[in-house]
N, C-alpha and C positions, 0 to 999 in steps of 0.2 A: 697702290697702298691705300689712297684714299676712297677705292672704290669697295676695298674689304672694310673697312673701317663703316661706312653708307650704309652694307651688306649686315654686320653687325647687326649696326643703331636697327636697322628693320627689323633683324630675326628677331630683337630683345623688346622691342616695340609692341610688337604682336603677340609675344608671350605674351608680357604682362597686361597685355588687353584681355588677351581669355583668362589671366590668371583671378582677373577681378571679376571677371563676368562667372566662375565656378564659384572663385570666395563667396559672391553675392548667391546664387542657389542655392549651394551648402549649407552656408547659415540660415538660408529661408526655413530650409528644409530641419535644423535644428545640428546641422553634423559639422565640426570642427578640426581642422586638418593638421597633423602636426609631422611636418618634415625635416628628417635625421639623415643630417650629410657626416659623413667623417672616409678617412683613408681605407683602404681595406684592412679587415683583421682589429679594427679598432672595437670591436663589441658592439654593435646596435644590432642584430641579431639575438646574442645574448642576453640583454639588456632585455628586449622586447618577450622574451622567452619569459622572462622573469614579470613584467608590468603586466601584461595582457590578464594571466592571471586574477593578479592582484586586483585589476579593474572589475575580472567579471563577477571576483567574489565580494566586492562594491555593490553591485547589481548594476553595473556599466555598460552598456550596448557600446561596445568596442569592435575594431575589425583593420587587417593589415592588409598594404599591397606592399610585395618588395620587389624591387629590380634589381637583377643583374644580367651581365653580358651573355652567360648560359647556366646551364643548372637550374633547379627547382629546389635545391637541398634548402635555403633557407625558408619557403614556404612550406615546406615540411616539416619543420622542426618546429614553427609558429604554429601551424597549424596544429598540432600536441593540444595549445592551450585551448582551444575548443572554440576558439573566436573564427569570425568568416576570414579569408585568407588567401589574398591572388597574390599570383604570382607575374611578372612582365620579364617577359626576356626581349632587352635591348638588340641584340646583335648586333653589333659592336657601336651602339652608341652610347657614347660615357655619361650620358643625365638623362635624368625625365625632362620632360617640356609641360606645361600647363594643358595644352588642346590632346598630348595624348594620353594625361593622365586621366581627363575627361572622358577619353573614347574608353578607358580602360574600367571606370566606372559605372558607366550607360549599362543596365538592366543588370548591373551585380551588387552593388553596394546596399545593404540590406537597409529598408525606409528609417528604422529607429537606431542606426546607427547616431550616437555623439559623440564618440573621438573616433578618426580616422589615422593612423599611424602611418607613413607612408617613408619605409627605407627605401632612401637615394643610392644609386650605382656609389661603390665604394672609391670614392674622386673627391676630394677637395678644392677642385680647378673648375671645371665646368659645371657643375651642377650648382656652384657659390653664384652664379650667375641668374639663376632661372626659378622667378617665383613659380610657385605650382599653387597660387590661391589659398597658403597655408595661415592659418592665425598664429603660429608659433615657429619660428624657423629652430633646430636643437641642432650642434654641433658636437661630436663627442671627439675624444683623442684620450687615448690609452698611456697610461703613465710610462709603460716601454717607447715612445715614441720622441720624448724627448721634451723637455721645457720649451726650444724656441718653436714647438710646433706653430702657436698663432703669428710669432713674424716673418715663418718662410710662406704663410696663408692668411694674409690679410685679411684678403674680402671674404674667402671664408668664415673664417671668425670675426670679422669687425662688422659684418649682417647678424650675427647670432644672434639671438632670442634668450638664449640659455645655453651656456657651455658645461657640459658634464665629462669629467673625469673618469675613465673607466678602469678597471682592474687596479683599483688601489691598492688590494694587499699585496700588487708586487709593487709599490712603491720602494720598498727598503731593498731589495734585490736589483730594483731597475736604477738606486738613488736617485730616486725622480726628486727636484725640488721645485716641491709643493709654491714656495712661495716666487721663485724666477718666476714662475708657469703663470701664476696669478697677474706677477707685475705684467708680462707680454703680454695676455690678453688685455689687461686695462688699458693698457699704450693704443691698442687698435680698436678698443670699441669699452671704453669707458665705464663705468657702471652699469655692467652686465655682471649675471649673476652666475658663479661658478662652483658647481654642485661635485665633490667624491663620493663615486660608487664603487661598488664589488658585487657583485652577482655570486661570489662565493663566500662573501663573509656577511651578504646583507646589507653591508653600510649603502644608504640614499634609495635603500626601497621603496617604491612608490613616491619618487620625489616627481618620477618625469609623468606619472597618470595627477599626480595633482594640481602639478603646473599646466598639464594642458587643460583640465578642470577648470583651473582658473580663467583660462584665459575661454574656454565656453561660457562659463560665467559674464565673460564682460570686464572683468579683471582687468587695469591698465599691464599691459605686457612692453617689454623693454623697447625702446627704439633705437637705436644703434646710432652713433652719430655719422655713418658711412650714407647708413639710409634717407637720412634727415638732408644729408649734403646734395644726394642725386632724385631728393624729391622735387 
């Protein structure tokens, strides 16, 4: 037991040593990473279908990598919005890591790239663990999923940067209640900021390209008190 536990502390050790060492190039370089974990089927596909857009008619040098276990369908459907667009297939590993989201970038990621979008394998467990050298970490959960989503995933959401609500307008079909869902998340990670979208009715469009704007800017972005404890 204690020797997986040792096995851990190192594998998370050495992320987050490359995960500083990309943060630091990236930024040199001017590009700012914004990593979207949620369940599967929760929308950040959707989501991204919708911003990427929005950002290029900004005049934003934007660009996605998405992972998942197989398929290419979600970098196909991103790729629609006319931004740069890779795709990573895991096979069968349930998160990115920092060092290979690195190798995944080496000679693709276009120089004038400033927001990098990077959807996580559809997992709220392992990937909650693993910085990828992002300046924004985004958690989303879909109003069908239920209010105690943040307290059966703590660390997922109690790391968040920003928790965005997706598919609001089935809220009233789903009786999602808006305000349990608010109090769980505060219970886990305090004054974080939690954003309702729809991708079919528009509501918080372009909330998640301005947040990470902001946080390229220099912007103070949320610190989680999870984070604050295992710094």
């Amino acid at each position: 037991m204690c020797r997986t536990v040792d096995l851990r502390q190192a594998v998370l050790a050495k992320n987050t040593m490359a995960a500083g060492v990309l943060r630091t190039e990236l930024t040199a370089r001017g590009t700012t990473v914004v990593n979207l974990l949620s369940s599967p089927g929760s929308g950040k596909t959707a989501l991204l279908e919708r911003e990427l857009p929005l950002a290029r008619e900004r005049g934003i040098e934007v660009a996605a990598l998405t992972a998942d276990l197989a398929t290419e369908n979600d970098a196909t459907r991103l790729a629609r919005s006319g931004a740069p667009v890779k795709q990573v297939l895991t096979d069968g590993l349930c998160h990115l890591e920092a060092d290979m989201l690195a190798g995944h970038l080496h000679d693709w990621l276009p120089d004038a790239t400033r927001l990098l979008f990077v959807e996580n394998v559809g997992n709220l467990v392992c990937p909650a663990s693993y910085d990828l050298g992002e300046s924004l970490r985004v958690v989303l959960a879909s109003v069908t999923e239920g209010e105690d989503k943040p307290l059966k995933y703590p660390t997922a959401f109690g790391l968040a940067q920003l928790v965005i609500v997706t598919k609001s307008d089935l809220a009233g079909p789903a009786a999602f209640d808006e305000a349990a869902f608010r109090a769980h998340v505060e219970r886990v990670n305090p004054g974080v900021e939690v954003v309702l979208t729809s991708v079919r009715t528009g509501e918080g469009a372009g909330v998640l390209v301005d947040r990470a704007l902001a946080a390229a800017d220099g912007d103070a972005v949320h610190t989680p008190v999870m984070a604050r404890a295992g710094a």
